[in-house]
N, C-alpha and C positions, 0 to 999 in steps of 0.2 A: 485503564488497563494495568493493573496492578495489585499485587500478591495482598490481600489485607489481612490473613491472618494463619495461623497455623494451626490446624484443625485437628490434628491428630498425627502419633508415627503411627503405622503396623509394623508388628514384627511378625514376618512366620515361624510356625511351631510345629513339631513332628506328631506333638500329644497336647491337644489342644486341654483336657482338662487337667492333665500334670501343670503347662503353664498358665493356667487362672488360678489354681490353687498354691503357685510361688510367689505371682505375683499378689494375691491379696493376704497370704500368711506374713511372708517375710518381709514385704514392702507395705504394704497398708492399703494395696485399692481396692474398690469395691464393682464389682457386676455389675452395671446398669439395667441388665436383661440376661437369662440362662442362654446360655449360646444356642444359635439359630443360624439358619443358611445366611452366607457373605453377600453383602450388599453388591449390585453389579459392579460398583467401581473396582469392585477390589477381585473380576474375573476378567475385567478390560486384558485381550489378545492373549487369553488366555483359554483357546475354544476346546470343548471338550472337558474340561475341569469341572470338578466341582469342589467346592468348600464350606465350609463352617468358621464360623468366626464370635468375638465376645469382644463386647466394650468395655473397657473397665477405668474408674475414674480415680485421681487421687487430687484432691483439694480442686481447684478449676480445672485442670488441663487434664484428657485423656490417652488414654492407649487402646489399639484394638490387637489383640491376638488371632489369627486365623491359619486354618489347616486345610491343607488341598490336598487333592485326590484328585491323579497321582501326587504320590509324595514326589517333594526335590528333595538335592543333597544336604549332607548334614553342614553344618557351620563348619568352614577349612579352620584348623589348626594354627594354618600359619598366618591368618589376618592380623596384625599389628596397627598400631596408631597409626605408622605413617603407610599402611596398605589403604589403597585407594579404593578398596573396598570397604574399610571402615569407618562405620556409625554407632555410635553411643546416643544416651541421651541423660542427662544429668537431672536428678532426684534432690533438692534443696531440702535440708533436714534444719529440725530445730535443732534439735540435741544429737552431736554425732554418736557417742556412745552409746545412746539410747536404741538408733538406729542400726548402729554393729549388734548389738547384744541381739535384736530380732530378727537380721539376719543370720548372724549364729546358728540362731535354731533351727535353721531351714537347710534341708540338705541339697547336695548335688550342683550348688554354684561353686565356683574358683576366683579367687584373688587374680588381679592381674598388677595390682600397687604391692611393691615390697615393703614390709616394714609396719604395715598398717595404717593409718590415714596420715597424710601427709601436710604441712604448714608452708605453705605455698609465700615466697615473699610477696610483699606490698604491688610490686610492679607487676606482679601475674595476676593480682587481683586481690590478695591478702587471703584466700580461702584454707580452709581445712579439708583436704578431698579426697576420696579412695575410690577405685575402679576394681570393678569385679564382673565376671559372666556371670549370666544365667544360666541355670541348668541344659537350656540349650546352645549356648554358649553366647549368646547376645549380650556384648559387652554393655554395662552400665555403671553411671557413675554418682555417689553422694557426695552434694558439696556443704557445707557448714558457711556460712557469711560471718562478717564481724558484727557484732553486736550493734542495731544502729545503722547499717549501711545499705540496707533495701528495705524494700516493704513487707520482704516476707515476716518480718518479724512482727507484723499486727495480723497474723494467719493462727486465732486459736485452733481448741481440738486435741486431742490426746496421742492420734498419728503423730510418733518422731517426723516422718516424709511427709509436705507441707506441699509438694506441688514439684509441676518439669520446670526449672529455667530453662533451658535452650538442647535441640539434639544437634549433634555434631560431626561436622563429616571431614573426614582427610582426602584433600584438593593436591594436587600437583601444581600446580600455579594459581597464586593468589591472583593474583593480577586478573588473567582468563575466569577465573572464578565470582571474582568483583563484578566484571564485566557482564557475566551471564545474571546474576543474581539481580544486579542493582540497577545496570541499564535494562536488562532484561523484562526479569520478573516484575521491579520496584520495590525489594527490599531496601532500604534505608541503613546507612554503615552509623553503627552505636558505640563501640569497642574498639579495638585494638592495643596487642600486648604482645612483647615476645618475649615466651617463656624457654626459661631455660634452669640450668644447675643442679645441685645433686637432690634436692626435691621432689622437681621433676623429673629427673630419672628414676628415682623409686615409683613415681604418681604413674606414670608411663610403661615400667618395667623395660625401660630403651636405655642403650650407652648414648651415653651426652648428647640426649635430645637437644635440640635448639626450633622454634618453633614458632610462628608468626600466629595469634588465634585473632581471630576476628569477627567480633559481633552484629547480626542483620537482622532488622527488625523490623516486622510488618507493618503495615500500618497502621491497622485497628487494635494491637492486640500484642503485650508486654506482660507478664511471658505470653505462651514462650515463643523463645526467639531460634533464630541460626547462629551457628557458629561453623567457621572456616577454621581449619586446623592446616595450616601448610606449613610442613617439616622441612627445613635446612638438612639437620644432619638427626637422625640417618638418614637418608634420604630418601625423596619420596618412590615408592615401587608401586605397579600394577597388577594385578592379578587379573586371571581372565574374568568375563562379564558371566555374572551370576545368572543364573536360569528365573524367570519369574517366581516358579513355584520352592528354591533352595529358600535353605534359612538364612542364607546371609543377604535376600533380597528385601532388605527393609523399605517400606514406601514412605515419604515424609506428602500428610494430606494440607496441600496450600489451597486457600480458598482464594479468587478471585471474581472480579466483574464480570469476565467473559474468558473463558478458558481459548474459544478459538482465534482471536484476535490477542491472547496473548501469544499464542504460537506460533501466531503471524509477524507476531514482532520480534520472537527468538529467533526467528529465519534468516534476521536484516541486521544478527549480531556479528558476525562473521566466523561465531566460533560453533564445535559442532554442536550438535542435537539432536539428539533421536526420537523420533515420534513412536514410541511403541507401540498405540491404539487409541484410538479415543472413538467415543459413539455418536451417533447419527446424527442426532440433535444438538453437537459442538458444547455439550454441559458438562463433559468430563473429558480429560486426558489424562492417559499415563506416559509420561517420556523420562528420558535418562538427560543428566546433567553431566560437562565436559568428560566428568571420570568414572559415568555407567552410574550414578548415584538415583534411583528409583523416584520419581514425582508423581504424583497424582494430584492437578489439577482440578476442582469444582467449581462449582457458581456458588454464592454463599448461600447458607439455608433459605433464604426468603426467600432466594430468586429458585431454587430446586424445588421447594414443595408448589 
């Protein structure tokens, strides 16, 4: 009873073909299939909806884009790093420059790093990294590695973007967070770092971030992984709980053994949990994690088909 792999985020979109064609212009992924009606997981307590959705792949790891009807709200303005609404997911590049020069050419995203990529010290991890929205404002982020320090660096191909390392969520309490993920789900603790200084304050676009990040890793399946973002200063804030169908409700899809006895086991953590919906047959769920963070639950491919 436990999380073995990270199968996919969704992010929703107001114009489902505006975002396929940013995302494989200016980042490099590709269509798996032309977009078609949203798989049921991705309509779970959502009655009355209907949507469209597209897969799209960049080196191993995917993303799906999907659009519902009724539309939700557009992405809040005011989401920041330490808003507990905020999820990123980070884009490992070979070449940073390469990969700025192609987003360049793409219009309607926004910098959210001042100064343009930034050299993170040794203790944060040694990366080169900059954060920017999407045209619908879904923050993302490129990291650069040191030369030598992962595996991404035996990922040929002429794509600058090489694959996700890990998407990212800002927790209010580490601790509460640990607890749901690691007793919970059995995510595995791989990382931790606390990032701070005037780096990170450009990376961030925050006054004197200070920041606990924290790496959780499936079982099966490196990348991608989790990351915990739990902010010191400024500190962490809530915003209200996203509607399903808003943009800012990203889903991160975990695969597991059995989704209904893992839910059974989140019940005996003592921290909250919301069951959003899950279907008949106990094969999928979608719930919210301590700080409204979107899950979507499945049994791994061999056990669904």
């Amino acid at each position: 009873m436990a999380v073995t792999a990270i199968d996919r985020v969704v992010l929703v979109t107001p114009a489902l073909g505006a975002a396929i064609a940013f995302f494989r212009d200016a980042l490099g992924f590709h269509p798996e299939a032309p977009p078609g009606p949203a798989p049921a997981e991705l309509l779970l307590g959502m009655e009355g909806a209907q949507a469209r959705s597209c897969r799209l792949r960049v080196g191993a790891q995917m993303v799906e884009l999907v659009q519902y009807e009724p539309a939700g709200a557009a992405y809040p303005g005011t989401v920041e790093g330490n808003d507990g609404r905020f999820q990123h997911f980070a884009l490992v590049v070979r070449d940073m420059e390469a990969a700025m020069a192609r987003l360049r050419r793409a219009l309607g995203w926004e910098a959210i790093t001042r100064g343009g990529p930034q050299q993170l010290p040794a203790g944060s991890g040694g990366v080169l990294a900059f954060k920017f929205r999407d045209p619908q404002g879904h923050p993302l982020e490129f990291l650069q590695f040191p030369q030598g320090s992962t595996g991404w660096d035996n990922i040929g191909g002429e794509n600058p973007v090489l694959g996700i390392d890990h998407t990212a969520i800002s927790v209010a309490d580490v601790a509460r967070s640990m607890r749901f993920y690691v007793d919970g789900l059995g995510l595995r603790p791989a990382s931790r770092s606390l990032n701070e200084g005037a780096a990170q304050e450009r990376l961030d676009a925050l006054p004197a971030p200070k920041l606990d990040v924290v790496g959780l890793n499936p079982s099966e399946q490196v990348p991608a992984h989790l990351e915990l973002l739990g902010y010191h200063a400024p500190a962490p804030r809530m915003g209200p709980a996203s509607g399903l169908a808003d943009i800012v409700a990203t889903r991160t899809v975990l695969r597991g053994s059995n989704p209904a006895a893992l839910i059974q086991k989140l019940g005996t953590q003592g921290d909250r949990v919301e069951i959003v919906a899950t279907d008949v047959a106990g094969t999928m769920a979608l719930i919210r994690d301590p700080d409204g963070h979107l899950l979507l639950l499945l049994q791994p491919v061999s056990q669904s088909s």
